[in-house]
C-alpha positions, 0 to 999 in steps of 0.5 A, a space after each residue: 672184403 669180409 664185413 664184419 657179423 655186425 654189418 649184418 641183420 638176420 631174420 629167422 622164419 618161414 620159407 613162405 616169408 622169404 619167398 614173399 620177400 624175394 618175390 615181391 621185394 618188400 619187408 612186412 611189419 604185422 601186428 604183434 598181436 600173436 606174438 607168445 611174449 605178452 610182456 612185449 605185446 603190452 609195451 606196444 599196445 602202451 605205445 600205440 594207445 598213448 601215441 594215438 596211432 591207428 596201427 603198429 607193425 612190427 618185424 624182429 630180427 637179429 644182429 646176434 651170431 645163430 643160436 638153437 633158440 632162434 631156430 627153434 623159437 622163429 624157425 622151427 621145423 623143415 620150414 625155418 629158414 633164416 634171411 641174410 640182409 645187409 645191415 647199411 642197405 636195408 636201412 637205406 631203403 627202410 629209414 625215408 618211410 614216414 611212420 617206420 623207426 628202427 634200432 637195436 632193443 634195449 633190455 631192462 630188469 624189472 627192478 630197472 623200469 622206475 628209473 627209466 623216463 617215461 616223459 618220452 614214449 618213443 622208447 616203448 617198442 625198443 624195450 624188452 625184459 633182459 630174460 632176452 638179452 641174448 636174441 640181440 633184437 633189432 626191431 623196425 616198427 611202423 605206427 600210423 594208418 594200416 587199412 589191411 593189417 599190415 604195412 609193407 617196406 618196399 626193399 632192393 634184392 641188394 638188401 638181401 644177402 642170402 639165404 640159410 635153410 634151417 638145421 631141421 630141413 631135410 637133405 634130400 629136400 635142400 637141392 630141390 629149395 634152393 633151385 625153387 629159390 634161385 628161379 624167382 626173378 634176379 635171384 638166379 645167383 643168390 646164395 642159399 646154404 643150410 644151417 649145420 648147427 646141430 649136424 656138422 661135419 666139421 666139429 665131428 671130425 674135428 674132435 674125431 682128430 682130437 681124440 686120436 691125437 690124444 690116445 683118447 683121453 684129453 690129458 
């Protein structure tokens, strides 16, 4: 049985940080303090401060269909690679985590912020400049003790349901990551394809025959 898109979350990165997943069967959530958005980075600072926690870590992913924005924003270069999970078994192993929230962004207009309550300030990390909207974010976030930076979330490979190489990935390279991949301890039959966003055969041909069909016109 095919789930539906939804069922999914995809997280678009590095090679290097998919391998640590796989490796190490874990989910990082870092400090958002290098991230290019400041807009997001205020909010969560905001939070973090009137929450008076020690630390917030956070990791963004997608619920959204593959877009060139989210390789060329999170994934860009012969490194990109986007992180298939099942949507139901990461949050099973996520949500018993003292301190770790997750759910789906919510996107706002700036003439839209004075009307949002502010008696709560759980809402903080999950709100987002609707300039976003189209990312379809889902974010997990963790606030509380953090002694090296960072607050790992033990997963299970089930969680993980497989892998894309990015489209800038090159096709002489792709065999030789996917056997890399798949020699990782139980991840011998993982599935690891690569994007063909910006070169697909299928959509060529497609419209080699659609021009022939039509004397090359579209009348």
């Amino acid at each position: 049985m095919i789930k539906p898109a939804n069922m999914y979350l995809k997280r678009y990165t590095s090679l290097a940080v998919a391998a640590d997943v796989l490796i190490n069967r874990r989910i990082s959530l870092i400090s958002p303090s290098l991230w290019p958005d400041q807009n997001d980075k205020f909010l969560i600072e905001k939070y973090r401060e009137k929450s008076k926690l020690e630390f917030v870590g956070a990791v963004c992913l997608t619920s959204g269909p593959e877009t060139f924005h989210h390789w060329k924003t999170f994934a860009d270069g012969p490194n990109g690679v986007c992180i298939q999970f099942d949507r139901a078994e990461l949050e099973r192993y996520v949500a018993p985590h003292t301190g770790v929230r997750m759910g789906p962004i919510r996107y706002v207009k700036i003439d839209q912020v004075a009307s949002i309550p502010c008696g709560d300030i759980s809402d903080l990390p999950f709100l987002k400049r609707y300039g976003f909207a189209d990312e379809r974010e889902y974010r997990i976030i963790y606030g509380g003790p953090a002694a090296t930076g960072v607050y790992h979330v033990p997963i299970d490979l089930t969680c993980v349901r497989g892998l894309i190489l990015g489209p800038f990935v090159n096709d002489q390279l792709f065999d030789s990551i996917r056997s890399m991949l798949r020699k990782i301890d139980d991840c011998h039959s993982i599935t690891v394809t690569r994007s063909r966003l910006i070169d697909s055969n299928t959509w060529q041909k497609r419209w080699t025959r659609r021009l022939s069909d039509s004397n090359g016109g579209l009348a």
